[in-house]
C-alpha positions in Angstrom: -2.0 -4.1 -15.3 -2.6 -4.0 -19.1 -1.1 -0.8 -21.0 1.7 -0.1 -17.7 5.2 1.6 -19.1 8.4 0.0 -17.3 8.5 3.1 -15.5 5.1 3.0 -14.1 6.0 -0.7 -13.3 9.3 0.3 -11.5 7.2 2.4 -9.2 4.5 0.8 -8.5 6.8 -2.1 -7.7 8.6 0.4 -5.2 5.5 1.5 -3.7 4.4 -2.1 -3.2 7.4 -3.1 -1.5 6.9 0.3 0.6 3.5 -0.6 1.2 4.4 -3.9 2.6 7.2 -2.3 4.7 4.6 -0.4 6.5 2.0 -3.1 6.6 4.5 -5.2 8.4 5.6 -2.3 10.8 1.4 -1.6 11.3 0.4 -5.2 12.0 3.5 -5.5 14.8 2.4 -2.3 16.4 -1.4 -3.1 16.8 -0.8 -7.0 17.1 -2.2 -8.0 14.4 -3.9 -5.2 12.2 -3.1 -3.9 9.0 -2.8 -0.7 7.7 -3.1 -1.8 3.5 -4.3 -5.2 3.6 -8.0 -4.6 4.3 -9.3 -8.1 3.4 -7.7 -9.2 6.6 -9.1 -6.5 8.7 -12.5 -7.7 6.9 -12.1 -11.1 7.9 -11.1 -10.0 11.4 -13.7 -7.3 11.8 -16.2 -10.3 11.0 -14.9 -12.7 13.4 -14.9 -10.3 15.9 -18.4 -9.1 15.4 -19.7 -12.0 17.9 -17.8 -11.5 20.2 -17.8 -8.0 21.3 -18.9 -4.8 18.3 -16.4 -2.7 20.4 -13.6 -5.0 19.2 -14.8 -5.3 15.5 -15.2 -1.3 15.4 -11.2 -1.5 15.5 -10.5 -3.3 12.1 -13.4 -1.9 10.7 -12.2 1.8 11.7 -8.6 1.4 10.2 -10.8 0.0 6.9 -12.7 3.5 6.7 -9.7 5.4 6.6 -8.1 3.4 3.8 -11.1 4.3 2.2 -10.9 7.5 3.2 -7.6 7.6 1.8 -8.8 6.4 -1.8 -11.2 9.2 -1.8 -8.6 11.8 -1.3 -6.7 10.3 -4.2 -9.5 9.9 -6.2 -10.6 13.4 -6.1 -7.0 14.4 -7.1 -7.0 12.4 -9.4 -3.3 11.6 -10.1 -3.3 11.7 -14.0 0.0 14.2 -14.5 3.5 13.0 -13.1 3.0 16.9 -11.1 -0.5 15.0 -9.4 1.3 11.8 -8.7 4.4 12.7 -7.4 1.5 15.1 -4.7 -0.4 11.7 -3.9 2.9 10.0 -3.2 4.4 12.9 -1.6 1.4 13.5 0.6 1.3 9.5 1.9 4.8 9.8 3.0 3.9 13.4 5.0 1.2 11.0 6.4 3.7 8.7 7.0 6.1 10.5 8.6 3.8 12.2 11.0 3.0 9.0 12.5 6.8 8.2 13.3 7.2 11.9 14.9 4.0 10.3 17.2 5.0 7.0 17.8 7.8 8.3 19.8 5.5 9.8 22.0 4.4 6.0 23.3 2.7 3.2 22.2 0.4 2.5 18.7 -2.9 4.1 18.7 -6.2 3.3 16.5 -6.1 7.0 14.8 -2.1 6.5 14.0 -2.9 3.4 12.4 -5.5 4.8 10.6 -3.4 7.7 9.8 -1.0 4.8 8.3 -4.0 3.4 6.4 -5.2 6.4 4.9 -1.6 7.0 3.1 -1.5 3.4 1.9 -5.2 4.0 0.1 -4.2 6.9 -1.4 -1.2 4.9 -3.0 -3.8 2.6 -5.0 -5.0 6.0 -7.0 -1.6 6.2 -8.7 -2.7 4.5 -12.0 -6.4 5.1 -12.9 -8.2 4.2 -16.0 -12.3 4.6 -16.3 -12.1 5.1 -12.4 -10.5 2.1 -11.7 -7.0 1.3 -10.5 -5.0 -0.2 -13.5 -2.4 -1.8 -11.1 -2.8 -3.1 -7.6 -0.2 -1.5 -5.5 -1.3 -2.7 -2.0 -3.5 -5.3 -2.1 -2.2 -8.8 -2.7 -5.0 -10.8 -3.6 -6.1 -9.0 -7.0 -2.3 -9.8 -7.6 -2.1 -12.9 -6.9 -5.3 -13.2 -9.1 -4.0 -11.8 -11.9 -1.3 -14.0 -11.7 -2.5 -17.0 -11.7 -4.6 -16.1 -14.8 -1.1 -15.2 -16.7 0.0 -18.6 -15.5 -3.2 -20.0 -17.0 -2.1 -18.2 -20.2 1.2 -19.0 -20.5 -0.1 -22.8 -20.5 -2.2 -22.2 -22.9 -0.1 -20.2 -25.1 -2.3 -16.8 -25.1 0.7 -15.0 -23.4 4.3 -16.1 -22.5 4.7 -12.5 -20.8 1.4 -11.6 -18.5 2.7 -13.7 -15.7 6.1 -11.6 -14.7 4.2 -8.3 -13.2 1.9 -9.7 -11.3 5.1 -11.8 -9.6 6.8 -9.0 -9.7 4.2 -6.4 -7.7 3.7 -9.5 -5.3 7.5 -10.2 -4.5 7.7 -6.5 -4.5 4.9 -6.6 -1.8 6.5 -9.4 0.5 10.2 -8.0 0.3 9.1 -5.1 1.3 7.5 -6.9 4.4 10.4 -8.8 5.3 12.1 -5.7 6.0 9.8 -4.1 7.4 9.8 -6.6 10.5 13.2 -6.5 10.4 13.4 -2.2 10.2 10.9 -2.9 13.3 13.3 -4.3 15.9 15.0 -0.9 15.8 11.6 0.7 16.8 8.2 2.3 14.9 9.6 6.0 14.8 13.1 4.7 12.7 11.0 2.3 10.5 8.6 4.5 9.5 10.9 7.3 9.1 12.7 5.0 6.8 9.5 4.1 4.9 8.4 8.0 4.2 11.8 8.9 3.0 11.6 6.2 0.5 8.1 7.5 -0.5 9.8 10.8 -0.8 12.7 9.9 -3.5 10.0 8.6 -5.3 7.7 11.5 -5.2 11.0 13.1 -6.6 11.5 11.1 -9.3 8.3 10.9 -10.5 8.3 14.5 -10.7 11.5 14.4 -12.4 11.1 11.6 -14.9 9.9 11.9 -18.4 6.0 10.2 -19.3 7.1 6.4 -20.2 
């Protein structure tokens, strides 16, 4: 996260608490899945792989498509504000295709991987040398980095590298909180919600000066 603007912080914050918003509203609809956090559907794809392939094809499915979704991102490549506020714009299209299906009945695999595919794409936001500067939906490399900015704040290397990587995670898990909450009221409304969020921040990206 080295070299972020506070307005590149701001929304990747936004999109981290989106992306747990949906993750939330993924994992209740396939009971138990996710649609950003693929080291859990690692771990579950793994555990499952014993027991029946079939069943470890499902997490394992909704992984290629966040892949998939990285791919589309990267060959964008979302360097311009114009190319970023696309990617972002795109992922809530993606988004809000899947809550025009949900009403027609319950979650299926493709949906979810429709849900996945938008969530990868949202990691390509920030690239440097091919690599993503700033972890907008996976917790882990967060929580990583955090706990090395704690390590340098005892050691007094850095007083400062601690807060965004608290931040993007307490982005990430606010974001999930209401999305089990947006959920009681039903996929279609909480996803709905989600993509129209993703959209005001397509906008403003587009709008907003380079920070």
């Amino acid at each position: 996260m080295q070299h972020v603007g506070r307005g590149a912080l701001a929304l990747s914050a936004g999109l981290a608490a989106v992306a747990g918003f949906v993750d939330a509203v993924g994992y209740l609809d396939t009971g138990g899945l996710f649609v950003s956090f693929m080291s859990g559907n690692s771990t579950q794809g793994a555990v499952d792989v014993p027991t029946s392939l079939a069943l470890a094809a499902v997490p394992l499915g909704l992984i290629a498509a966040f892949v998939s979704g990285v791919v589309v991102g990267g060959v964008v490549r979302p360097r311009s504000r114009r190319a970023q506020a696309g990617v972002i714009a795109g992922s809530a299209l993606a988004v809000g295709l899947v809550a025009l299906l949900a009403t027609a009945g319950p979650s299926t695999l493709w949906r979810a991987g429709l849900l996945a595919a938008a969530m990868g794409a949202l990691n390509t936001l920030f690239l440097a040398e091919d690599r993503a500067r700033v972890a907008i939906t996976y917790s882990t490399g967060t929580l990583v980095s955090l706990g090395l900015g704690l390590a340098a704040l005892l050691t007094g290397r850095s007083r400062t590298a601690w807060r965004r990587p608290l931040l993007l995670w307490a982005a990430l898990v606010a974001g999930a909180v209401l999305g089990a909450f947006a959920h009681r009221l039903g996929s279609p409304a909480a996803l709905v919600a989600a993509a129209a969020a993703m959209l005001v921040a397509a906008v403003v990206v587009r709008r907003a000066r380079r920070t």
